[in-house]
C-alpha positions, 0 to 999 in steps of 0.5 A: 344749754340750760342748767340748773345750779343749787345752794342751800338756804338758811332762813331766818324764823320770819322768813321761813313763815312768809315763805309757808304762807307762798307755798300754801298760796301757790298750793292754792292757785293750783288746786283752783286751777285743777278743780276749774278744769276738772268742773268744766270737763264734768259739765262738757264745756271747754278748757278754760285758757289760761287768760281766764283761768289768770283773771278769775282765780288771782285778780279777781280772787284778791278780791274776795274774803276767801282769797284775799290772803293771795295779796300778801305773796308775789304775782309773779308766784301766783303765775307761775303756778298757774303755769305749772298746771297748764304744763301738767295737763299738756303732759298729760294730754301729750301721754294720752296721744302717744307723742310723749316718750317714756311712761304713761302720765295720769291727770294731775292732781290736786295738792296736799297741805301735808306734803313736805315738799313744797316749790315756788319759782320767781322769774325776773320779773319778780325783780329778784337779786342777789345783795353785794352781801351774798343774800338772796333778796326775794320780794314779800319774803327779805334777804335769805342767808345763802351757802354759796359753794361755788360761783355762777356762771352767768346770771340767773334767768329765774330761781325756784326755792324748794323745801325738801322733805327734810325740811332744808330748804334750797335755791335752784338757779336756771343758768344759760351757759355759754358752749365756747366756754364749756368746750374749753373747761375739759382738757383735750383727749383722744381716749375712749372707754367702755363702762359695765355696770354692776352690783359687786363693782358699780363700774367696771372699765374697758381698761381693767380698772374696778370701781367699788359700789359705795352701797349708801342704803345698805350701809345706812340700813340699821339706822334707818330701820330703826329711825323707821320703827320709831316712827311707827310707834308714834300716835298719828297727827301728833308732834313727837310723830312729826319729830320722827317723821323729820327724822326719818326724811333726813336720813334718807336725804343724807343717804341720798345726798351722799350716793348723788356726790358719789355720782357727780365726782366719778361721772365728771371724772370719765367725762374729763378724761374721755372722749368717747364713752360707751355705756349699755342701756340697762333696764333698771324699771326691770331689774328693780322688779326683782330680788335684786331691786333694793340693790339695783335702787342703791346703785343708782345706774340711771341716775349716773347714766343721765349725768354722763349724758349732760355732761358729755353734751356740755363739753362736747364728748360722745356718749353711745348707749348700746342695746341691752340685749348685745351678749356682752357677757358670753362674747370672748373680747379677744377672738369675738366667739359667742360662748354662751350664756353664763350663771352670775357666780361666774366670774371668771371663764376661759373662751373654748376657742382661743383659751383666753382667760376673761374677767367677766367684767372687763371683758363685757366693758371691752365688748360694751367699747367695741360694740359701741365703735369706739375700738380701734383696730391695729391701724388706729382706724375707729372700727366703726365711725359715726359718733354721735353726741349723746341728747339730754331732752330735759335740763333740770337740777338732779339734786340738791348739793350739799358741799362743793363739787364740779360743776 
């Protein structure tokens, strides 16, 4: 399978202005690309392909006083901008047609100069490489300082560099990785394990064990309210406004810096130590429309729930998602009786039938693992067979890491 392995840049003042000068050159292309669809869809004509749509808005633009600062970048980046907008349409038509899971999709857009978060991608035929002095060699850009955190795999098939809203900048490497070799990393286990997620303890397991939620947001609210309000109080378009925005955008990334290594470390924890994970499929767009919204945004379960899912398919674990509308708070874990719904001050309740005294945590944990198949009756046989390993349908970095962590 595909990963995608981040590390930070450091950019010295000359390359930080040839890599602005291949953003907005990318930004450009794009933008052309999007505007040249958009006029042939107007006047009823068909899409242009992407050959043409190559030779007009690159070599041929070159060519012309208007365009001709798009020499001063690489191709390869110019390509794979054009490429990008040729994958926006596909999803978007894709959306359209119904064969595309998830949300609806809106035609792409055109970009904007003042968005901070600007991309390019090189691939190898860029003819990119890393120095024997750890620099990351980028052509028309030089040879980028580099945070190397930990060590790749194999060799990388391409690497986008990215500048977030903060104003960092990172390389995002594509890595194949090699399944012998994952299925040797993680130690052999027989151990299964059942996981229910919440507000007071992010993650409660079928095993009793409780983990505290960090609550980034909340505990970062003060200062970031008060970074919002200055902001607020600069004049627009000035650059003390700028300053502040900077400022607003970096505690937010520490904020969101710091939840994303929370999940990295306790979902490689469970993968290592487990076989077979069962988790319960959470409507987080739902919950989020609540009053519980900013809390459930500071948990952070779907992002947590994708790491499991890569993770258990990287190393050969099993990952069961189980419906959300299973009663695993109003099922008795130990004699399986239905004793009806519950208010969530509830914490704690006795079954009417057998007298058993419930953690309303744990035992929705052990009814997750039970529901899901994982239990095992009195004889060790699984109660219910035909474990699946969990599909990730995209691979892709969930993040920029800002220090050393499992892979």
């Amino acid at each position: 399978m595909q990963l995608r392995y981040a590390f930070r840049l450091y950019p010295n003042a000359g390359q930080r202005t040839a890599l602005a000068r291949a953003f907005g050159c990318a930004r450009a292309v794009f933008n052309d690309a999007v505007r040249a669809r958009e006029d042939a869809r107007r006047a009823g004509q068909p899409f242009p392909t992407a050959g043409q749509l190559s030779k007009r808005l690159i070599t041929e633009a070159k060519q012309t006083a208007a365009r001709c600062w798009l020499g001063e970048v690489s191709a390869v980046v110019l390509q794979q901008s054009l490429r990008d907008a040729e994958t926006a349409y596909r999803t978007f038509f894709a959306s359209l047609k119904g064969t595309r899971r998830g949300p609806k999709v809106g035609a792409p857009r055109f970009k904007s100069r003042k968005d901070a978060r600007q991309s390019i991608r090189f691939t190898a035929n860029a003819r990119w490489n890393i120095t024997d002095s750890g620099r990351l060699n980028l052509p028309k850009i030089g040879a980028v300082k580099v945070k190397w955190s930990r060590t790749l795999p194999a060799t990388p098939t391409s690497v986008t560099v990215i500048k977030d809203a903060a104003g960092r900048y990172f390389a995002s490497f594509v890595i194949d990785t090699d399944p012998a070799a994952d299925a040797t990393r993680m130690p052999e286990t027989d151990r299964t394990i059942g996981i229910d997620l919440g507000l007071t303890h992010f993650a409660v397991l079928s095993d009793g064990t409780k983990i505290d939620s960090p609550r980034f947001l909340r505990r970062a609210e003060k200062k970031l309210k008060k970074a919002q309000k200055e902001l607020s109080r600069k004049r627009k378009g000035s650059r003390n406004r700028a300053k502040a925005r900077l400022k607003v955008a970096r505690a937010h990334a520490k904020v969101a810096d710091a939840r994303r290594e929370f999940h990295h470390q306790l979902s490689t924890k469970l993968i290592s130590e487990n076989q077979g994970i069962a988790v319960e499929d959470l409507s987080v767009a739902g919950l989020a429309r609540t009053k519980l919204a900013k809390s459930v945004h500071d948990a952070g379960w779907a992002s947590f729930i994708s790491m499991l899912e890569y993770k258990a398919e990287r190393h050969g674990r099993t990952l069961i998602k189980i419906g959300r509308f299973t009663p695993t708070s109003q099922t008795c874990s130990t004699c399986g009786v239905k004793d009806g719904p519950k208010p969530l001050n509830v914490r704690k309740w006795t079954c009417t039938a057998c007298g058993t005294l419930h953690d309303r945590d744990t035992n929705a944990a052990i009814n997750i693992k039970t529901a899901a198949g994982l239990a095992v009756s009195a004889c060790g046989a699984p109660v219910r067979p035909g474990a699946i390993p969990a599909q990730r349908g995209e691979t892709g970095s969930h993040g920029f890491p800002t220090g050393p962590r499992a892979a």
